[in-house]
N, C-alpha and C positions, 0 to 999 in steps of 0.2 A: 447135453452139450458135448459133442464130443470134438471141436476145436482143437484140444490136445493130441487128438491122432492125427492132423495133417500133417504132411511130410514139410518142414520147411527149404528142403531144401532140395525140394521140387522146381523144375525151371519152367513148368507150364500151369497155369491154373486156369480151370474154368468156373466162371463165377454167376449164379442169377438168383432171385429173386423167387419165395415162396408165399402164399400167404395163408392165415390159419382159415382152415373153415372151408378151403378152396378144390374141385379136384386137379390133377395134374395132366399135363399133357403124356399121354403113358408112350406117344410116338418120341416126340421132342427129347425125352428123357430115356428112351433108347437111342436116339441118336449120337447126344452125348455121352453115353455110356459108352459107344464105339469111336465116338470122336477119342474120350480119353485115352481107351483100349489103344489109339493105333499112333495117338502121340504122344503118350505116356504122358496123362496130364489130370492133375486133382478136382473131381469137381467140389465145390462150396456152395452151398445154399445158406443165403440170407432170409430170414424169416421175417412178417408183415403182419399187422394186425388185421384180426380176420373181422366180419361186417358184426360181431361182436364180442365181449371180453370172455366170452366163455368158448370160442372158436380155439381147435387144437389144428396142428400140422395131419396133412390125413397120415395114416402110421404106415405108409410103402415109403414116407420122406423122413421121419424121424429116427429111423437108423441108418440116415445119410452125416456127410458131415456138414454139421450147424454151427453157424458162427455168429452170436448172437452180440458180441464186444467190438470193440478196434482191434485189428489185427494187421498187421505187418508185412506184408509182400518181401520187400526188402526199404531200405533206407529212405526211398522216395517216394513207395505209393503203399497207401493203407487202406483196409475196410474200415469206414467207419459208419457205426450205428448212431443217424438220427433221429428215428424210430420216423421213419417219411409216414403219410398216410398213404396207401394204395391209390386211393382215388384223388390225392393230390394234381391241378391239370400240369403244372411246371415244378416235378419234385427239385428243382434246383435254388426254387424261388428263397431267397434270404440265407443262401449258403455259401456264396462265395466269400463272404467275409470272414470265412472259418479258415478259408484254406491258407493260411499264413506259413512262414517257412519255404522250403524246399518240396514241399511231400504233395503230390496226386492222389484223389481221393475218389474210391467206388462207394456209391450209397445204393442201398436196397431201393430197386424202385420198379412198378408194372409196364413201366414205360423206358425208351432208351433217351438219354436226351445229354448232349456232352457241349461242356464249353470249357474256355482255354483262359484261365487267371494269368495277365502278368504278375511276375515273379522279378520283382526289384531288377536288377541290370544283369542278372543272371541269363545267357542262350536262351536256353529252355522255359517256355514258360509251365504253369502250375495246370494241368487237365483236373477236372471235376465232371463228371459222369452216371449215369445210373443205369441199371444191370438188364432194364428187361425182366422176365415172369417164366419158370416153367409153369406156374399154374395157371388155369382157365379165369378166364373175368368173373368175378364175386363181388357185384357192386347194390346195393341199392335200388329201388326203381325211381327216381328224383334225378333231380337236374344235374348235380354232378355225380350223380352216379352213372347216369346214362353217357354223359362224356367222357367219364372213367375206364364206360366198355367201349367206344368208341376207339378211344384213344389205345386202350391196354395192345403192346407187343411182345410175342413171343418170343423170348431170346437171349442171350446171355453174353457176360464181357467174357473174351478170353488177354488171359495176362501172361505174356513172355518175358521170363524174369533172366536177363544176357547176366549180369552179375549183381553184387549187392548196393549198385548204385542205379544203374540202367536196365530200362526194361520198355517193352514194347507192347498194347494194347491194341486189340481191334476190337468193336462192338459186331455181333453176328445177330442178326434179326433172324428169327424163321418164319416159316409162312404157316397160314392157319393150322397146318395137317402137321406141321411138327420139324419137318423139313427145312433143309438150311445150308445153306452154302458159307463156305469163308475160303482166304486164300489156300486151306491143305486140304480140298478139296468138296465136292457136294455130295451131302447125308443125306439116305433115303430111305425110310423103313427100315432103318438099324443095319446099313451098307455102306459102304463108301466106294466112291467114285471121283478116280482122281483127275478122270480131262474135266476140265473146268468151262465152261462153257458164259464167257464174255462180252456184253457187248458194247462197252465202251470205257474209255478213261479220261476225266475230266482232269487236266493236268495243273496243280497250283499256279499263280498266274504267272505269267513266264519275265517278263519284261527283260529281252536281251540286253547285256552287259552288265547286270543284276544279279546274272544267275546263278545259283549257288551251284558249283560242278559233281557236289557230294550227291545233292539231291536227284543232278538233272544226272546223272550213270546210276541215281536209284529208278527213276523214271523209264530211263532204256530197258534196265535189266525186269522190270516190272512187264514194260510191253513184250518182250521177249517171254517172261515167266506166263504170264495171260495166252501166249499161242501164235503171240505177233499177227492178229487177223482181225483186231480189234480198231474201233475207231476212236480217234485222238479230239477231243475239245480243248482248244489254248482261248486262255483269256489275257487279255493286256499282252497282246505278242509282239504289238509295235511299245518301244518306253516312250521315244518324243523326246529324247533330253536333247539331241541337239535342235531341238526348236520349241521346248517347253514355255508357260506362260509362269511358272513358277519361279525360274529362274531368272525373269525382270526385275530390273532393277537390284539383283544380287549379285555383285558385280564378282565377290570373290567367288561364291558358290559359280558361275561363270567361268571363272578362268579355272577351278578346279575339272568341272566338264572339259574346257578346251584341251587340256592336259592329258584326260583320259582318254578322250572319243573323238577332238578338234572342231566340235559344235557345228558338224560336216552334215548334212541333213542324207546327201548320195550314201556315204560311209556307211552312215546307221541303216538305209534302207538294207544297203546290199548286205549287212551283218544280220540283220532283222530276217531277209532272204536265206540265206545260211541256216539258220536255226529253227525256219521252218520245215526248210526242205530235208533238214537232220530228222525231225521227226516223220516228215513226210516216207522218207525211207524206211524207217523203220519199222512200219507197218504195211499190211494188207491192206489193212483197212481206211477209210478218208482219213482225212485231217480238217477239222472245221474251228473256223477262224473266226471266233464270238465277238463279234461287235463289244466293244471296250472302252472307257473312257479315256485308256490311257492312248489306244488307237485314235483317237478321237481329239487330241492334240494339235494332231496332223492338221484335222479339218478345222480348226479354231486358229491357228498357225494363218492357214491362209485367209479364213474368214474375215480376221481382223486386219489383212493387208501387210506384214510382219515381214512377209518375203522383201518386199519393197526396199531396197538399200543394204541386207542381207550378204553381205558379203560371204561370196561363192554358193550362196543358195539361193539365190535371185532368181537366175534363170530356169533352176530344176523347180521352183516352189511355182511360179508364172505357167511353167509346161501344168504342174499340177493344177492350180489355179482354173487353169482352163476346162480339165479332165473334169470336173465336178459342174462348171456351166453345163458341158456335155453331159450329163445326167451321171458320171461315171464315180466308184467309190474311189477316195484321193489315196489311200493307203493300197489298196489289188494293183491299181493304176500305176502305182510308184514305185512296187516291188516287180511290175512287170517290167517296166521299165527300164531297169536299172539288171534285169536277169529273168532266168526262166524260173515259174516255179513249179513242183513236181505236178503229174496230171491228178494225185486224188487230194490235192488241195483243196476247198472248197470255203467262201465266206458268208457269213449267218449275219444278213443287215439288222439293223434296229428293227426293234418290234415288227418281228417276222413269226415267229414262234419256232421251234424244231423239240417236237416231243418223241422220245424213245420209253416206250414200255409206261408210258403216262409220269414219263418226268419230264420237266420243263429242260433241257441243254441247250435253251440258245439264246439265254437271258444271262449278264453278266453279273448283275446285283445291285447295280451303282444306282439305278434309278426306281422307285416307287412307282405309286399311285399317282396319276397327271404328272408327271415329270417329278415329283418330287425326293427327297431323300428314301433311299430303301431302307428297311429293317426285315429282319426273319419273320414278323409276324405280317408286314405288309407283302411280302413273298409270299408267304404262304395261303396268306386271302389269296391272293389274285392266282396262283396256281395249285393248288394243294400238294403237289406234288416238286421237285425242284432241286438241282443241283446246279448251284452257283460260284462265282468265283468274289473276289473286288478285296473283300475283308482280310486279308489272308492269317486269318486265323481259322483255321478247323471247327465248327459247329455242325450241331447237328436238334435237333426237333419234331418229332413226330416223323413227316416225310420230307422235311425241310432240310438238306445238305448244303454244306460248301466248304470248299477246301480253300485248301490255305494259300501259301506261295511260294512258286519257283527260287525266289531270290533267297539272298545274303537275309540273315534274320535282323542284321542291320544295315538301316539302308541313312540318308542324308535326312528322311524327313519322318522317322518314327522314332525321335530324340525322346529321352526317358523311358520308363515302362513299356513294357511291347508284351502281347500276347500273340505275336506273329508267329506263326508251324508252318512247318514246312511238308505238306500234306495235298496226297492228291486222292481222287473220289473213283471207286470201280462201280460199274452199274452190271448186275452180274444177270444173265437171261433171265433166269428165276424170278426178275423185277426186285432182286433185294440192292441195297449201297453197301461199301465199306469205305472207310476212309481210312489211307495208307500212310503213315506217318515214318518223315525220315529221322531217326535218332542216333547221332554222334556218328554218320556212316552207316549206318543200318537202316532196312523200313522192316526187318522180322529175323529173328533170330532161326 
């Protein structure tokens, strides 16, 4: 055990996952060796029980540093040993009720799989996470061992510790050969290379007038960091508060909206306009406008006849009205209307598909299987692959993504407990994700 020689007061760690009995990836584990090398950063290996009680670490890893205890990052996030099993399919399964207090927790796991605990009325909520494997799959030949090697990812958490209370994580997959990209650049056969090579960012879901401004100048400076040549997915880009069905018969939550926004249906277009075309510029690359439920307002707005009587939104909801007889979408229709929008704009209707590098970008999350409620697992049948918005909390599963949201971590209608982050999703050529998290003004130290 040699835990007593890590540095604590090291501000980078990299963290993953060993198992006994298992070989190593000898590329993977050069690359990190130069990942460390060039950002001064500790690696830790968590150890796993190998396919039997008599399996040792192979001995090129046990004169690494081993941390076999709980161990302490800083104040809020810790290693803790559950002794997972390797071949567990959801090492997360019956562990969130551990995560009590303040504190983020990495567990040793062959797999990478992250979900977000509300944390009492506290901003921030509570991350629980697992690390990924430098070593090879070591499973059984039986049913859940074969979905153990299936499942097993190369890869490891890195932890940026800003002071002894904040800190910032990103999980890094590598690809079978060892290889791996993260935002300080792409590892290759024990090299680094620092153009980064992009090609899209799924941005949390935006809902103008919502928007948190910490987040969304992390979001610019992101696009910018990326090469600026990258392409933008927004979900929920229209909010609908001045013509929501939610806000019926709410008479004060009503006149609260009329006070902020004047429950102007024109206003919000042309603010909604603004805020696309802010990102539209800031890129080379499109901007694709994901069909959304909160876009979708619009079209239930007039479905239900609502404009009718609508004082000062009569006449523009009637012109809309119309737009949609004419086969036209009421939200493209009503931002053109009302202004130009940039030319590499571009809108993703319902159930269309739009796959990049075999992830799903043009599905928002809100709907399942036959129109029903979605969940991560009902996403991940139906695409295998996928990065979605709706939740806006940060998840992550196998090949299953979604980030989180653009807005205020409190908004009118996540009263109590919230595990809402504020997190957006990079899809990097390599075909690997990361999910970029904004903390207290930061998304990386």
């Amino acid at each position: 055990m040699l835990e007593d020689l890590i540095n604590k007061m090291a501000s980078r760690y990299v963290i993953t996952s060993v198992q006994k009995g298992a070989r190593y990836s000898k590329n993977l584990l050069k690359n990190i060796d130069k990942y460390c090398e060039v950002n001064d950063a500790q690696l830790i290996l968590l150890p796993m029980d190998g396919r039997t009680v008599d399996d040792e670490l192979h001995k090129d890893l046990q004169v690494r540093n081993i941390v076999e205890r709980d161990f302490s990052i800083n104040k809020n996030i810790k290693i803790s040993n559950y002794h997972i099993k390797p071949q567990q399919i959801n090492p997360l399964t019956g562990i969130e009720r551990f995560a009590q207090g303040d504190k983020s927790f990495i567990f040793a796991g062959t797999k990478q799989v992250l979900k977000y605990v509300a944390n009492s009325y506290d901003d921030i909520p509570k991350a629980i996470m697992t690390t990924g494997a430098l070593t090879l799959p070591n499973y059984r030949n039986n049913r859940i061992g074969n979905i153990a090697k299936k499942d097993h990812e190369l890869g490891f958490v890195v932890v940026e510790k800003q002071n002894n209370q904040l800190f910032h994580f990103r999980q890094v997959k590598a690809l079978k050969n060892g290889n791996f990209t993260d935002i300080l650049g792409n590892y290759k056969n024990g090299k680094v290379y620092k153009d980064l090579k992009t090609n899209a960012l799924i941005v949390g879901d935006l809902h103008p007038y919502d928007t948190n401004k910490t987040h969304e100048n992390n979001t610019f400076e992101q696009i910018k960091y990326f090469g600026g040549k990258l392409d933008l997915y927004l979900h929920d880009t229209f909010n609908g508060r001045s013509i929501s069905h939610h806000y019926n018969k709410h008479n004060i939550r009503q006149h609260e909206v009329y006070l902020e926004q004047g429950l102007n249906l024109e206003k919000e277009l042309e603010f909604t306009l603004r805020a696309i075309n802010k990102y539209a510029k800031a890129t080379k690359g499109k901007v694709y406008i994901v069909a959304s439920n909160h876009d979708e307002h619009l079209y239930r707005y007039l479905d239900e006849g609502r404009f009718v009587g609508d004082k000062g939104n009569s006449y523009l909801g009637a012109i809309l009205y119309a737009s949609i007889i004419d086969g036209y979408n009421p939200l493209e229709f009503g931002l053109r209307y009302v202004g130009s929008l940039e030319k590499n704009v571009e809108f993703i209707e319902r159930d269309s598909g739009h796959k990049v590098l075999g992830y799903e970008l043009g599905n928002h999350g809100d709907l399942g299987a036959n129109g029903g409620r979605s969940s991560p697992r009902s996403i991940e049948a139906a695409n295998s692959k996928s990065i979605t918005g709706h939740g806006h909390s940060a998840f992550k599963i196998r090949n299953t993504y979604r980030v989180g949201t653009s807005t205020n971590l409190r908004l009118d209608y996540n009263r109590g407990y919230s595990n809402w982050t504020n997190t957006n999703g990079v899809l990097y050529s390599d075909g690997t994700v990361q999910l970029l998290n904004s903390i207290k003004k930061k998304w990386r130290i």
